[in-house]
C-alpha positions as protocol buffer text, in pm:
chain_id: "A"
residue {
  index: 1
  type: UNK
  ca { x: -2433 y: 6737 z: -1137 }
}
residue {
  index: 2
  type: UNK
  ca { x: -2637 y: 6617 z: -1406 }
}
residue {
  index: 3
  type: UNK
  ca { x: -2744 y: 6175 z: -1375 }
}
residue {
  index: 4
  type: UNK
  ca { x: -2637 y: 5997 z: -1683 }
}
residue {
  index: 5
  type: UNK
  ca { x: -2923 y: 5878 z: -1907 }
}
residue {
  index: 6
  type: UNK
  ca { x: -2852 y: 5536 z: -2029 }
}
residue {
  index: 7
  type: UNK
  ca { x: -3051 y: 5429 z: -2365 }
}
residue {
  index: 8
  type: UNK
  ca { x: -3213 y: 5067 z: -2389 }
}
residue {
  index: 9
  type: UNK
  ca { x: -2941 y: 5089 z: -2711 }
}
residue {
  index: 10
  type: UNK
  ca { x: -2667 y: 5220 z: -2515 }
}
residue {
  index: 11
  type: UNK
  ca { x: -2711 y: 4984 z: -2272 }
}
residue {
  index: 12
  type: UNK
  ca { x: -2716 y: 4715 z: -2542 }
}
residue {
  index: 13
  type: UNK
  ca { x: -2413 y: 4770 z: -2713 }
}
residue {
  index: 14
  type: UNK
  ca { x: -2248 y: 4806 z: -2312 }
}
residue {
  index: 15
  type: UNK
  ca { x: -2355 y: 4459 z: -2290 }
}
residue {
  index: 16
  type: UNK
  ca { x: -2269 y: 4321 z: -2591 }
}
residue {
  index: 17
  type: UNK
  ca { x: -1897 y: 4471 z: -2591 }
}
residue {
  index: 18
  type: UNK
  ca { x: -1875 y: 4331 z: -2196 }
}
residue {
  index: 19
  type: UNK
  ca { x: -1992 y: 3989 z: -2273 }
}
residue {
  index: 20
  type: UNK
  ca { x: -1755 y: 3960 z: -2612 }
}
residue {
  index: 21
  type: UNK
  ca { x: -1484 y: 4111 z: -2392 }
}
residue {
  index: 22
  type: UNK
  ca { x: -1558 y: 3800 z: -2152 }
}
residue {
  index: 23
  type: UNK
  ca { x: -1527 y: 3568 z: -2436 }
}
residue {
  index: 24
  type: UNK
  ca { x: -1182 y: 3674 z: -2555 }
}
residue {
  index: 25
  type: UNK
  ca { x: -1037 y: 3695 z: -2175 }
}
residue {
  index: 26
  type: UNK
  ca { x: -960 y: 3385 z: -2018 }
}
residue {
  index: 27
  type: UNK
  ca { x: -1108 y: 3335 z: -1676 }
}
residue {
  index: 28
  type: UNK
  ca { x: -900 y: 3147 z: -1427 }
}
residue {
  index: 29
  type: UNK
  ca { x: -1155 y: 2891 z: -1300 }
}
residue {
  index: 30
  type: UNK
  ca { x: -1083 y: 2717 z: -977 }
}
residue {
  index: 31
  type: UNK
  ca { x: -1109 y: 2378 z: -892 }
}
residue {
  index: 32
  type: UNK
  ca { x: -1015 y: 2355 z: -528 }
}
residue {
  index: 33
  type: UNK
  ca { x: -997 y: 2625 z: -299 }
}
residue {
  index: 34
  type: UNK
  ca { x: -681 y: 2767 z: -228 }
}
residue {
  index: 35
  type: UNK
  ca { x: -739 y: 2847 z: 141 }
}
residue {
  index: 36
  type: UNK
  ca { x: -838 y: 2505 z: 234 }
}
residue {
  index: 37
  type: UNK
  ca { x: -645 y: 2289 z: 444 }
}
residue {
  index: 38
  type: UNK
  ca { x: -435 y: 1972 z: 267 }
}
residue {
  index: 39
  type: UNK
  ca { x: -606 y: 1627 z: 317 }
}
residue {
  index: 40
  type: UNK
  ca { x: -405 y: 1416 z: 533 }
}
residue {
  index: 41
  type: UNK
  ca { x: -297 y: 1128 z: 360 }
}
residue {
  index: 42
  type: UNK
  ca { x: -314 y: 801 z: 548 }
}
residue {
  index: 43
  type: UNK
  ca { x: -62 y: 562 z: 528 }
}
residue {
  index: 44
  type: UNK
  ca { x: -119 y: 234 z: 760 }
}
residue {
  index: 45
  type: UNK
  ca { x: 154 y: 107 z: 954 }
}
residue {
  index: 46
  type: UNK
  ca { x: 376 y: -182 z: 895 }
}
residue {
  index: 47
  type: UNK
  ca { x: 286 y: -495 z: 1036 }
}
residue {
  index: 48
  type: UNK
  ca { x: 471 y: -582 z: 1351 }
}
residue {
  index: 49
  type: UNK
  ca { x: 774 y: -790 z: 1302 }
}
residue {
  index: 50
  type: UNK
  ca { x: 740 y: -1125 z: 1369 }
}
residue {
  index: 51
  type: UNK
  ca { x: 1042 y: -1211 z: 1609 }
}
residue {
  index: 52
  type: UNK
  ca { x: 1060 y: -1495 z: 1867 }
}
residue {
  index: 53
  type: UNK
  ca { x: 1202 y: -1394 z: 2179 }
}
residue {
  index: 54
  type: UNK
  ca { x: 1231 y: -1687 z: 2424 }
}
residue {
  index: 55
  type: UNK
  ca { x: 1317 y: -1697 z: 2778 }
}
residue {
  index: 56
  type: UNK
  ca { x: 1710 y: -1713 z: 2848 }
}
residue {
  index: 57
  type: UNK
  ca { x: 1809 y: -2044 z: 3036 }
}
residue {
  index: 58
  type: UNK
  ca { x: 1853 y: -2136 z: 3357 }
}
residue {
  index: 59
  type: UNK
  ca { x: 2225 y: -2186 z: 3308 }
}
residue {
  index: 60
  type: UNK
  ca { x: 2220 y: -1819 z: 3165 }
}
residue {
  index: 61
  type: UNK
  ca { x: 2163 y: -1553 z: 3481 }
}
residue {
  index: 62
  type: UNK
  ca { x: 2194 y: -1170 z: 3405 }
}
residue {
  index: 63
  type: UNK
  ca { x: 2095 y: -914 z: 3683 }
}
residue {
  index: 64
  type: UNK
  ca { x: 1939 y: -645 z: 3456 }
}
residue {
  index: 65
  type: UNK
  ca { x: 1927 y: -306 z: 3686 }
}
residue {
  index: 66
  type: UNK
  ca { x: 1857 y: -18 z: 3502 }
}
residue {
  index: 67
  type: UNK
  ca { x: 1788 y: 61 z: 3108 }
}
residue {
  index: 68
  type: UNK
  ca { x: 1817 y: 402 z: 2919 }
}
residue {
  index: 69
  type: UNK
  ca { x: 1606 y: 389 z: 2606 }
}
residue {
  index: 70
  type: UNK
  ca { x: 1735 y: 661 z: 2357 }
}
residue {
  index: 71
  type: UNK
  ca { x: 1739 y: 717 z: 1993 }
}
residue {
  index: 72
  type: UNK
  ca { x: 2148 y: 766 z: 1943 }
}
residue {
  index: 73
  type: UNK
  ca { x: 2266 y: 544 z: 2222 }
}
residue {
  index: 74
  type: UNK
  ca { x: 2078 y: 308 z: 2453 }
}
residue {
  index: 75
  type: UNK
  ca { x: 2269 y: 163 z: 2766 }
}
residue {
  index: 76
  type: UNK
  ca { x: 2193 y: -110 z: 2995 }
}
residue {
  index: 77
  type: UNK
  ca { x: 2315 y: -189 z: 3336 }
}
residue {
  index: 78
  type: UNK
  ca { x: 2361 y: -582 z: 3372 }
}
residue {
  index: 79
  type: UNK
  ca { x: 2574 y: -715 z: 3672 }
}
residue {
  index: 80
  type: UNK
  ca { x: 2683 y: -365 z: 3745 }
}
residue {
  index: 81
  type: UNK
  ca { x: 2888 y: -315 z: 3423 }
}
residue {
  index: 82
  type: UNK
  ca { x: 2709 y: -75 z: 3139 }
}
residue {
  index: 83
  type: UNK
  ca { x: 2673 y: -207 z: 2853 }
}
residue {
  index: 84
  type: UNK
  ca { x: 2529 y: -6 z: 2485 }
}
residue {
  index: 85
  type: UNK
  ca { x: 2414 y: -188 z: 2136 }
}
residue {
  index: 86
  type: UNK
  ca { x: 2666 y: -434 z: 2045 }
}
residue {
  index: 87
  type: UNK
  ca { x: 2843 y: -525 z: 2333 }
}
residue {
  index: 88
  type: UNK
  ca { x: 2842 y: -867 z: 2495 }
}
residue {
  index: 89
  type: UNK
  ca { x: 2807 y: -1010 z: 2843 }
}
residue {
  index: 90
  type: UNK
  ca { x: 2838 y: -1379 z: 2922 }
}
residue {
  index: 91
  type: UNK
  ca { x: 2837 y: -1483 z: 2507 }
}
residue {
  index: 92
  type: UNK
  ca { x: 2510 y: -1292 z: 2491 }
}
residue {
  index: 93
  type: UNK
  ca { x: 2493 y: -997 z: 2245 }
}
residue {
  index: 94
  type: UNK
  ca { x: 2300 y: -665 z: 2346 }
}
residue {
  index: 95
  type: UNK
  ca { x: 2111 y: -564 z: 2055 }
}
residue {
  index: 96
  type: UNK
  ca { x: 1786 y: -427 z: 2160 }
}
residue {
  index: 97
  type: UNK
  ca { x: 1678 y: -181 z: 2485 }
}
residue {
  index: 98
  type: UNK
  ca { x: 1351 y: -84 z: 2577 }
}
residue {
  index: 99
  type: UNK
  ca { x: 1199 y: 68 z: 2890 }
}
residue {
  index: 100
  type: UNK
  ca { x: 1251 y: -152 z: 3212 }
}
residue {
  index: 101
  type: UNK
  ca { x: 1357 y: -432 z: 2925 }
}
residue {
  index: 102
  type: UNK
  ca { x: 1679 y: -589 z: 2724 }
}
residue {
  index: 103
  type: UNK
  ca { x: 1752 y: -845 z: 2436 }
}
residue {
  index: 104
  type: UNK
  ca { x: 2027 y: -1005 z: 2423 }
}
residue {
  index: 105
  type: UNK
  ca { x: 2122 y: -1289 z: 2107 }
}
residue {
  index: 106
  type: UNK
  ca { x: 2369 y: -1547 z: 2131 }
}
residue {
  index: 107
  type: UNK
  ca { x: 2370 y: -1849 z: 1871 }
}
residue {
  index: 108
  type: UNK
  ca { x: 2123 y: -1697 z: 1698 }
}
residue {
  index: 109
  type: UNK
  ca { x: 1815 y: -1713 z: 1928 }
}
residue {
  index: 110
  type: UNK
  ca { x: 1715 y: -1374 z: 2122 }
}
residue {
  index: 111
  type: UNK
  ca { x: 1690 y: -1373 z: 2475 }
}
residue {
  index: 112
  type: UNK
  ca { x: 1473 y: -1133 z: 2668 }
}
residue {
  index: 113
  type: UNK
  ca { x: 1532 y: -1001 z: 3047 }
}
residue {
  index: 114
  type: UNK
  ca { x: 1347 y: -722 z: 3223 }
}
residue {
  index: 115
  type: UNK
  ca { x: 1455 y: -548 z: 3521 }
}
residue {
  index: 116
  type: UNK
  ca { x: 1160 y: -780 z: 3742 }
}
residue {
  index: 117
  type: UNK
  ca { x: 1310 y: -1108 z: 3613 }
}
residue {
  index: 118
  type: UNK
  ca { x: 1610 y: -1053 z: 3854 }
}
residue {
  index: 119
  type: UNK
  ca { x: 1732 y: -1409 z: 3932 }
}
residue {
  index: 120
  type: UNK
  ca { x: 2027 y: -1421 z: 4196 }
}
residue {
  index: 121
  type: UNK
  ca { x: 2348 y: -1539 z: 4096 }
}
């Protein structure tokens, strides 16, 4: 096997048919790379709602017992009936359940009860 002799001209014109090769080919340059990980966007959260909730009266006394928070159909237990969104008990109006917690609206004021305000009847 006989090594290839490469001329200082040969190697020239190599060069200049590589490099004007280059120049007609369009490289694909990168700006990001591909195998990186997305930035997270960050969105901030809404500010909290501003919504009074006040005390129900004296005159108004609901034994709250249990409370099932859930996405499709929250239920309360208040004086032993069950009640979901939208039903009503005494003229108040269930509209919101959270854990251990219930609001109720009537005459457009919201009422809050938790299970630990238990007031005898």
């Amino acid at each position: 096997m006989h090594p290839r002799i490469i001329t200082i001209p040969g190697l020239i014109l190599y060069l200049c048919s590589v490099s004007s090769l280059a120049a007609e080919v369009e490289l694909l340059t990168l700006y990001k790379n591909p195998f990186s990980q997305p930035a997270m966007v960050k969105t901030p959260p809404p500010p909290p709602a501003v919504v009074e909730i006040v005390l129900p009266p004296e005159e108004v006394k609901l034994d709250l017992s249990a409370t099932m928070v859930s996405a499709t159909n929250p239920m309360v237990i208040v004086d032993g009936e069950q009640l979901t969104i939208g039903d009503k008990i005494e003229g108040l109006k269930l509209i919101a359940v959270m854990e251990g917690s219930a609001v109720f609206t009537r005459a457009g004021k919201k009422y809050s009860f938790a299970i630990d305000d238990r007031r005898e009847r």
